[in-house]
Structure formats: C-alpha cells, structure tokens
N, C-alpha and C positions, 0 to 999 in steps of 0.2 A: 436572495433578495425577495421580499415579501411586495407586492404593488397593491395597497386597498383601493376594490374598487376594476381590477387587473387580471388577467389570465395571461401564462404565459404558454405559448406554445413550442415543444422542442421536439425535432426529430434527429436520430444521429445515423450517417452512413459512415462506416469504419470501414478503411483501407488496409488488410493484412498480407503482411507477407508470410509466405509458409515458411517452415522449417525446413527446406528442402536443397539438396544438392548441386539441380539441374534447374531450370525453369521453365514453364508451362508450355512451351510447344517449341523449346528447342532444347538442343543439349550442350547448352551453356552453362557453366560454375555459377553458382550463387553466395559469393564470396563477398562479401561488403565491404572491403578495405581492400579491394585489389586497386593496382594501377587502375590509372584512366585507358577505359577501351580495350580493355588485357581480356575480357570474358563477352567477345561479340560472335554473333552466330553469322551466317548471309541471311537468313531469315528478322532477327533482329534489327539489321541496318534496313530492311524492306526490299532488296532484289528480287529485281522479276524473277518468277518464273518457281521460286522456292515454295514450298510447301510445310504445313503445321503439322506436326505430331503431338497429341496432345500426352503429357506423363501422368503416369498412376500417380504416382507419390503424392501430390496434391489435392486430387480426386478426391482420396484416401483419406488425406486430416480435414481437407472439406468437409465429408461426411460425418466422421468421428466429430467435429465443432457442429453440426449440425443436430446431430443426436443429443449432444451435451446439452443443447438448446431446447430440445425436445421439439423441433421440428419435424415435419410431416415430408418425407423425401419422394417425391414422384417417380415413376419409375422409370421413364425417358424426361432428360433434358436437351436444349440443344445451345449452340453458339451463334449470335449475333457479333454483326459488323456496326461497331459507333464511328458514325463520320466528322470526323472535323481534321482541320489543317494547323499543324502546331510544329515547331522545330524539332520536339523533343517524340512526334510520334512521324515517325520516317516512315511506314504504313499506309498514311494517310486515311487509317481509323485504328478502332484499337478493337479487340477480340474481346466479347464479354457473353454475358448471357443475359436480353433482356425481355425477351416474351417469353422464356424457359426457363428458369432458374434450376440449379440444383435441389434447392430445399424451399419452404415456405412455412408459414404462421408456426414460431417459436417462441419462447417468452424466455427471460432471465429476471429473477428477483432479487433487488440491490437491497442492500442492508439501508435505508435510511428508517426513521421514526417517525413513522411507522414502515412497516416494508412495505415497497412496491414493486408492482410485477408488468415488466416491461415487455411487451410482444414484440416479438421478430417479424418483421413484415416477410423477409428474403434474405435468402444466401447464395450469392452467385461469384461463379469465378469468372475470374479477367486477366490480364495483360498490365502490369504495371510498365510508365514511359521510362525514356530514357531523363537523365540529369541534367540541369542547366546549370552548368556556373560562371560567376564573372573571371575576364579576362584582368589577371594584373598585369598586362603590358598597356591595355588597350584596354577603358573604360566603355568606349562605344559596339565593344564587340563582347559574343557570350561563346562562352566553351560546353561541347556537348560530352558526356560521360556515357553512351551505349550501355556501359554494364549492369543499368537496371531495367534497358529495354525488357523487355520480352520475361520480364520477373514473374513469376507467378502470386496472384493477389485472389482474396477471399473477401469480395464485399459483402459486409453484412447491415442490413437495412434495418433498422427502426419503427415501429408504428410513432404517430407524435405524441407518444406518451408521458414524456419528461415534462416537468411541470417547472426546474428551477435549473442553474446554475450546478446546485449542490448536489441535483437530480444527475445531470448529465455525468459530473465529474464521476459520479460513483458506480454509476453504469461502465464506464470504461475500465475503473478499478478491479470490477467484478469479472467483467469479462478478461481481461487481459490473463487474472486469476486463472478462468479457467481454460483459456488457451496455451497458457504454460502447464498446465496440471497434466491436462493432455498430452501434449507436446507438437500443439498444429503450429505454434507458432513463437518467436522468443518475445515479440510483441515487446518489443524495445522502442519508445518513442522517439529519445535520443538518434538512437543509427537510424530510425526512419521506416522499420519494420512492422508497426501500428501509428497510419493517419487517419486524423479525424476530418470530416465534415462537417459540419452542424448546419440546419435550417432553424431559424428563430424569427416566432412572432410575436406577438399581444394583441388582444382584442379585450372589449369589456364585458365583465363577466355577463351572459346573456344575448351576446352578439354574434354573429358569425365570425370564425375564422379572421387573423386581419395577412398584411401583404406577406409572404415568405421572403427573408434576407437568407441565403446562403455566405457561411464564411468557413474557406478552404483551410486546406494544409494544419489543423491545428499539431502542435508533433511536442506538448505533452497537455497533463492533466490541470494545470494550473496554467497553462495558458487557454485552456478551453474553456475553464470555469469564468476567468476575467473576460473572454471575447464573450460570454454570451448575457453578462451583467452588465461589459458598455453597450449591450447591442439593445438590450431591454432598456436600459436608459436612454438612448439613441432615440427610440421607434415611441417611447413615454412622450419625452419632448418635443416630437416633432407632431404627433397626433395631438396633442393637450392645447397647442401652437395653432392647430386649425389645418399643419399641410399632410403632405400626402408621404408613405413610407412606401419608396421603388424598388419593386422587384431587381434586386441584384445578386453581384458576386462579390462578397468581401473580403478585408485577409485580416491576420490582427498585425498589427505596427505595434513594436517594442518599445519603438520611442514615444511614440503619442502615448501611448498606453490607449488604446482603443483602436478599432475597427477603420480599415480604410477604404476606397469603392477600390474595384479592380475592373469589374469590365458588367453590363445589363445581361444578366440571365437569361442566357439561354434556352428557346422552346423546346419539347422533347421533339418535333418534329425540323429543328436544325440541325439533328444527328443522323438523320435521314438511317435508320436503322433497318437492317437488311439480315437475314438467313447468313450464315457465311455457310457458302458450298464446299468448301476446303474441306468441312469437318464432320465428317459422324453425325447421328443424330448417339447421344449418351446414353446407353442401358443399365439401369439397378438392378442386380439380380437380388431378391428378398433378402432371399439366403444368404448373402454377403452384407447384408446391413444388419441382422438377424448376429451374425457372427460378431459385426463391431461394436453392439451393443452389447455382447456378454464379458466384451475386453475393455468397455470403459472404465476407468477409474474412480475411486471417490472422489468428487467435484467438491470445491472449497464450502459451500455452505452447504453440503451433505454432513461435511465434517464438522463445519462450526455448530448446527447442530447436536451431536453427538458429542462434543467436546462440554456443551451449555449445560445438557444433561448429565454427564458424568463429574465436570466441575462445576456446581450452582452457585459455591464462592468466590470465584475467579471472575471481576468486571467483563463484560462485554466486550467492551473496547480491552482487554488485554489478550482473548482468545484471538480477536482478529487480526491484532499486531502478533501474535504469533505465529498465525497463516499465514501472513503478509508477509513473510521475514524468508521462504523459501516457497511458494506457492505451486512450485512444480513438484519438489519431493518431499516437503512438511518436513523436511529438519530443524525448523523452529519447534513447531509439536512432539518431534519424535523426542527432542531433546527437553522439553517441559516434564514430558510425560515420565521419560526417564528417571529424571530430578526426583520429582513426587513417588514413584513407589521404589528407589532403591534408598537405603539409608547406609552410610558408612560405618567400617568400624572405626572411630578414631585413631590415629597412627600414635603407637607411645613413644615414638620420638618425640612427638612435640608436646610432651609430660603432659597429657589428658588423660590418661585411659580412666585413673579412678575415680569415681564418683560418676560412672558416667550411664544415665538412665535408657539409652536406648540400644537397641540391639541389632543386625544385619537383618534387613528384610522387611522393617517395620517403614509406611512411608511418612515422605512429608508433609505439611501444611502443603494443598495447591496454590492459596493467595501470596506465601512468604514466597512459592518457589518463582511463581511468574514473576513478584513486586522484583525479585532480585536480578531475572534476564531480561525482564524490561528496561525497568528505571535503572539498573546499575551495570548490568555486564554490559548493556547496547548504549547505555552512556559512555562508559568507560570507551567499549571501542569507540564509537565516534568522537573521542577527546583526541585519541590514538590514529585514527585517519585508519581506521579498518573496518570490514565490513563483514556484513553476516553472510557466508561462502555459500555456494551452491548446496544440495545434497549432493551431485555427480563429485565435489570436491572433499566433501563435510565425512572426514574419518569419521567410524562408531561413535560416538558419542562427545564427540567434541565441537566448539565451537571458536574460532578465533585462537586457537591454541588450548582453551580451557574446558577440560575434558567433565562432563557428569558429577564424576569420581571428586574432582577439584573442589570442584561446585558445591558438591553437597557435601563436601566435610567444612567449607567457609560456613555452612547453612546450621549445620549442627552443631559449630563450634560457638558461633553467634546466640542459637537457640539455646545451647547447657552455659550460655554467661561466663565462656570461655577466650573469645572474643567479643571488646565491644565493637557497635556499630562502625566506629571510626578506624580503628582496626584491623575489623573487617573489609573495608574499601581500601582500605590501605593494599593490606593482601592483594584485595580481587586486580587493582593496579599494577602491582607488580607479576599478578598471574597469565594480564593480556599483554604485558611486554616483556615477558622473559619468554626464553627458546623454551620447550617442554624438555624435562628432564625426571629422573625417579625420585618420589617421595621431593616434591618441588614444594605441595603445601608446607610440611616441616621446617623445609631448608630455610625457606622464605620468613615463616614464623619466627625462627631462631634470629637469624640476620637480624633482620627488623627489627627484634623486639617489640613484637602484637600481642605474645599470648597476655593475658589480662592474669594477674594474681590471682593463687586459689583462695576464694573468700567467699565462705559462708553465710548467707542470709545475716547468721549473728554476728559472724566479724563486720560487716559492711555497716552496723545498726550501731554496735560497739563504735566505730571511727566516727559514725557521724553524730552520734552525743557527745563525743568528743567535740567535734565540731561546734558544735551548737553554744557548749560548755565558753569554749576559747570566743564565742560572737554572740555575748547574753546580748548586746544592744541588738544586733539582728532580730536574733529569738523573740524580742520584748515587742519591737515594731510590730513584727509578722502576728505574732498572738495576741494583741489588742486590737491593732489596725485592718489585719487579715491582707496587706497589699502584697498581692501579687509581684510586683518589679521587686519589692526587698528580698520573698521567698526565691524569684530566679535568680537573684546576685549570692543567695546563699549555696543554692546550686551550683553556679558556677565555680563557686570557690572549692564545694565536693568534689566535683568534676576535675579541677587543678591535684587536688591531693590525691585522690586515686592514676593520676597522669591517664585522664583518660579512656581509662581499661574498666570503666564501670558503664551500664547503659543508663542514660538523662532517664528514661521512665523509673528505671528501677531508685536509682536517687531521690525521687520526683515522690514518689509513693513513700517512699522511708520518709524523708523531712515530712512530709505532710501528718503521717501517721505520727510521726515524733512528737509534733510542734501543736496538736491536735488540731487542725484547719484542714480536714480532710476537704477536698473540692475547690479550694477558694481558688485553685486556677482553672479548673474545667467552667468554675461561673461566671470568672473573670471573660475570659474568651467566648463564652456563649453570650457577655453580653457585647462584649467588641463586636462579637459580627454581628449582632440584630441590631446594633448604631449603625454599623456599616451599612446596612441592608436598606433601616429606614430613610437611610440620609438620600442614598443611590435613587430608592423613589422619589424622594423628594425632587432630585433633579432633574429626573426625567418627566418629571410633570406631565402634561396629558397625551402624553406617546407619539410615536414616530410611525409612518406609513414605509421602513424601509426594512 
C-alpha cells in the first residue's frame, strides 16, 4: 500500500525457536506435540531455590544466525531479568539479554524491486513462556501448557527500515530461508516456532517520526502483511480526523479482519530489568566464531545469485520459487539443475528411438525445464494434495515420486513432437499418482495411448491441405477476410483430426503458411491487448493514492 503524501514506518522483532532437543536453561524435551505438561522441569514451573544452566546447543545456532546476518558478535554477553507478572511466566520475569546482547548491527537484503537492505539492530537470546489455552468445560477459566516454558528463543530485532506491508512480509520470507538453510531453526509459523512482532507508524513525509502501535503474536506471513495495511489505514484515518494515534499493544482479529487494542504499551522501565546473578557473564572465543564461519553454508540469495548468472533465461520469479520449494537443502535446485544438463536416451519401448536428434549428455532448455516443474509438476501435485518433500526425505533425484530421469524423457519426448502438449500432462498426471515402478514412462505411454503418430513435417502439411481442400468456405473467409476466430475454428478442427497428438503452435504455423496470412493471429492479439490496455486507462482515470 502506497500512502501519497505518507511515510510508513516498520520495525520487526522475530520470536524463534531453535532447533534444538533440550531448552535454554533446563533439560527439558522440545517436543511440540507432546502431552500437556509431559516436558516440565522444576526450573520451568519457577521453584525456589532452582538454578539455570544455560545449553550450548543454542548458543551455537545463535551464532551461526548471527553470522548469516553478518553481525558484529562481542566478545562477552551477559543475561538479564525482564519483570512483569503474567500466568504464563511462573518466574515472575523472563531470562533475556537486554543491555548485552549476543550479536549486533546485521543486515538481510530482501528481494523486493528494487532490493532492500535491512539492518539488524540485535540478536539476543531469551526464554520462551509457557501456553495459555481455553478451558472446554469452563469458559471462565484458562489451561496452562508448561511445555514451552523455558523453550529457548532467538530474538532478532529490526532497525525501522521496512517501509510497506510488502516490505515486512518479505523480510520474514528471506529470513526464515535462511534460518532453515542453516538449520537454527524450522521456523514454522503454523506450530508457533517463528513469531512475529511488528511496530508500525506513519508520519508525513518531512515530519518526525509519528506514535509507535505495536501488534503481537503475528504466526504467519499473510497475516502480517494484512495487520500492518489495517494498522496503516487505522493511524491514516484517525490523524487525517484531527485525533491522536495511542501508544499501544494490538493483536490482529480474524473476524474483524483488523487490528484490536489489547492492553497501553508498556515503558521499558515497567520491566524493571536487572543483571540476572544466576548466570555467567557469556565468552566468544574468536577462534570459535572463526570456525563457524568457515562451516556456513551457501545462504539462499548467495545461490539466487549464482543461479541468475548461470541461467539469464529462466524468470526471476521462477529461480525463487525453486529455492522456495526446499530452502534448507535446495532440492528444488538440485533437481532443476539436474533436469537441464542430463538428456535421456529415449526408451524403444515406447517406439521413439528413430529419428531421434538428441544424444546422452547433451542438456536441456533451462526455461522448458523450470516452465515444466513449476507451472505443471507443482500444479499437478497440488491438484493431487501432495507436496514438494524435504531434501532429508527427497531420494536422488526425485520429486513426489517422479524421478529426473521421468522428467526429462516427458521433456524430450514433448520437444522431438513425440508427445503433444496435451499428452504430455496427461503422462506427467499419471506419473505423480502412480507408485514408481521400471520403465513407468513406457508403460504408461502404451496404456494411455499418448505417443503422437510418427508424422513428418511433410505428412502433417500433406493432411492439412487436405484439410483446407474438404473446408474451401473456411479457406475463402480466412484469405480475403484475414479473421482470426475462422482461422482458430479451422485449427481446431486439425487439432480433432490429429486426436490431439499434434502441437496448436505447430498447426498454427502450417495453416498460416498454407493459407498465406502469415501473422494475422500474432496482429489479432497484439491488437486485443493494446484495446485492453487503452480501455484499463481510461478507467482509471486520474489515479488512485492506494
């Protein structure tokens, strides 16, 4: 959302939970579907007299998210006490780090257009509470769940760099990327493992800073983006009005579809923040952060990069959606990449071999091979209610069952006008819901009946003068008139007689060449959209400030 005239101001603090066994200062399971109260410590329910241990294991992908970030890591941190009184912190504060932090000034650059690069203010670790839920016997009473007291979490802070909605949203996308790529974290919004914060202002451009609204618990990405476009509308309305925009705490409501009060913002001196004595002061040894920087991984736009360069024809937006697809082990990528430089032998089962121009080893088109695991295998599955599998899951080269190998003989068979397009999907449909079994392409071909007749350039040219012959009124239209919708009814009728097994372009180009009206559909169409185009302006008339 655009506000002329508008600045918006966004800061994000992200709540993570580690990937980790045990939890940050006791040696409680970090199980997320255990019983209720099944993973409690005596440290976690708050007993006197117990003591914190703080665990490496945290520390540890702390640092490593840290680094990722290109944070500046001091070489002692230490542990603050945040006080307040809440049912769900038995404590009566919570463990964090707020004059010490583990790390400081990092930055992450999110893909938007243009990129932006977003500075890390802080990365400090804390104490995640325990769970509130309602009682279904008793509406006036609330059920507590201990087993994510004492969880161990990774707050990471924000400069108020984010400038929109769309800012925010992509920041989280990126980061989450690279917190699985690492593996600090599974950063699942749904189970509750990545929450958001957001502080959100406006002022006019030229003015100071205006009131900060903080709104909690966002727990996914599309609901963050909607709580911070009603919040900007919210704070538009009420300054444009003449009143004043209160410092609060808000939540987003599902039902209203907008932001609701929850409780006035809290000063930082209502936390009354304290040293905790329980704990160490924290030491970096160089040499150990020296170490986990030579162990990090390629981070997702290290690779988007490198992938931009190596394929210049494959869209933007389809590199990403293939990172996206596995972000922790790139078996979207791994299996793209695959695709493109092995080429099959065609199996002479399924009566190909002769005529056939390509040899093992030679690769593919990059744009045919992404167009195909994008837009068709990852339709296909989602028609199918399947998903794109882990790498920890994701056999060699396969994906939903359909291996490289599968793949790229649908590709090749498509490409030598072996199979048409229609065909084709036919196949790829039956290749994500059949069990995998040998020479499955074949079997399937045969069954079906896909493979397309062998037909020569000149047989196909031969049938469709034929064609032409048996529809002179067609013919006669299209070559005086040049219309378009007669030449697609005469296609279609090609298309009937082949059953199919011919590709619309190749048809497309024969009648045109036949009938001599080379073009008249590529002019047709160029001029449909620039009607389209003109009309669209016209109705938007003199523009919209949203």
């Amino acid at each position: 959302m655009r506000l002329i005239g508008w600045e918006t101001v966004i800061g994000l603090e992200l709540h993570i939970q580690f990937r980790s066994s045990k939890k940050l200062f006791s040696a409680s399971k970090t199980v997320w579907d255990s019983s209720p109260n099944t993973n409690v410590s005596v440290l976690d329910l708050g007993y006197p007299g117990t003591l914190p241990i703080l665990s490496p294991g945290p520390v540890e992908l702390a640092l490593q998210t840290a680094l990722a970030l290109g944070c500046t890591i001091p070489p002692r941190s230490m542990f603050d006490r945040k006080h307040y009184h809440y049912h769900d912190q038995p404590l009566g504060y919570q463990i964090t780090q707020h004059y010490h932090p583990l790390a400081l000034r990092g930055s992450l650059a999110i893909p938007t257009k243009p990129p932006k690069e977003i500075r890390i203010q802080q990365i400090q670790l804390e104490q995640d509470t325990a769970k509130t839920l309602g009682s279904l016997t008793n509406p006036n009473h609330s059920l507590i769940d201990f087993n994510r007291a004492g969880v161990g979490l990774m707050e990471v802070v924000t400069e108020p760099d984010l400038r929109s909605a769309e800012d925010a949203g992509a920041f989280v996308k990126t980061i989450r990327g690279v917190l699985r790529r690492i593996g600090a974290s599974d950063a699942d919004m749904e189970k509750g493992s990545l929450r958001v914060d957001c502080n959100v202002s406006i002022n006019r451009i030229g003015e100071p800073p205006g009131t900060r609204v903080e709104i909690k618990n966002l727990a996914s990405v599309q609901k963050l983006t909607l709580a911070v476009e009603s919040e900007i509308k919210r704070h538009r309305a009420l300054l444009e009005s003449g009143n004043k925009v209160l410092q609060e705490t808000r939540g987003w409501d599902e039902g209203v579809q907008g932001t609701v009060a929850l409780r006035g913002k809290e000063s930082l001196k209502d936390y009354r923040y304290m040293p905790d004595g329980n704990l160490p002061v924290l030491q970096i040894d160089p040499a150990y952060i020296q170490s986990l920087q030579e162990t990090l991984p390629v981070l997702p736009l290290q690779l988007l990069a490198k992938l931009r360069e190596e394929y210049p024809t494959v869209p933007l937006s389809d590199l990403e959606t293939l990172l996206g697809l596995d972000p922790e082990f790139y078996s979207g990528v791994t299996y793209f990449k695959d695709l493109v430089k092995k080429r099959s032998c065609i199996d002479s089962d399924a009566k190909t071999k002769d005529n056939s121009e390509h040899k093992q080893g030679e690769g593919r088109d990059p744009k045919t091979c992404s167009n195909w695991i994008i837009n068709e295998l990852l339709g296909e599955m989602r028609s199918q209610g399947k998903e794109w599998p882990s790498g920890s899951d994701l056999e060699p080269s396969m994906s939903a069952g359909v291996s490289v190998e599968e793949m790229g003989k649908l590709i090749d068979l498509l490409g030598e006008r072996k199979l048409s397009a229609p065909s084709a999907k036919t196949l790829l449909h039956h290749l994500v819901k059949s069990p995998p079994s040998p020479s499955r392409v074949s079997v399937l071909i045969q069954k079906h009946d896909l493979i397309s007749p062998v037909l020569t350039p000149a047989s196909i040219r031969l049938a469709l003068s034929a064609l032409i012959s048996s529809h002179p009124d067609l013919a006669e239209t299209i070559k005086s008139r040049q219309k378009p919708a007669v030449l697609m009814k005469l296609v279609g009728l090609a298309r009937e007689a082949f059953g199919g097994k011919v590709g619309l372009d190749g048809v497309k180009e024969e009648l045109e060449d036949l009938l001599d009206v080379k073009g008249v559909l590529e002019r047709f169409l160029e001029e449909k959209k620039k009607r389209k185009e003109s009309s669209g302006k016209r109705k938007r008339g003199g523009g919209a400030d949203a």
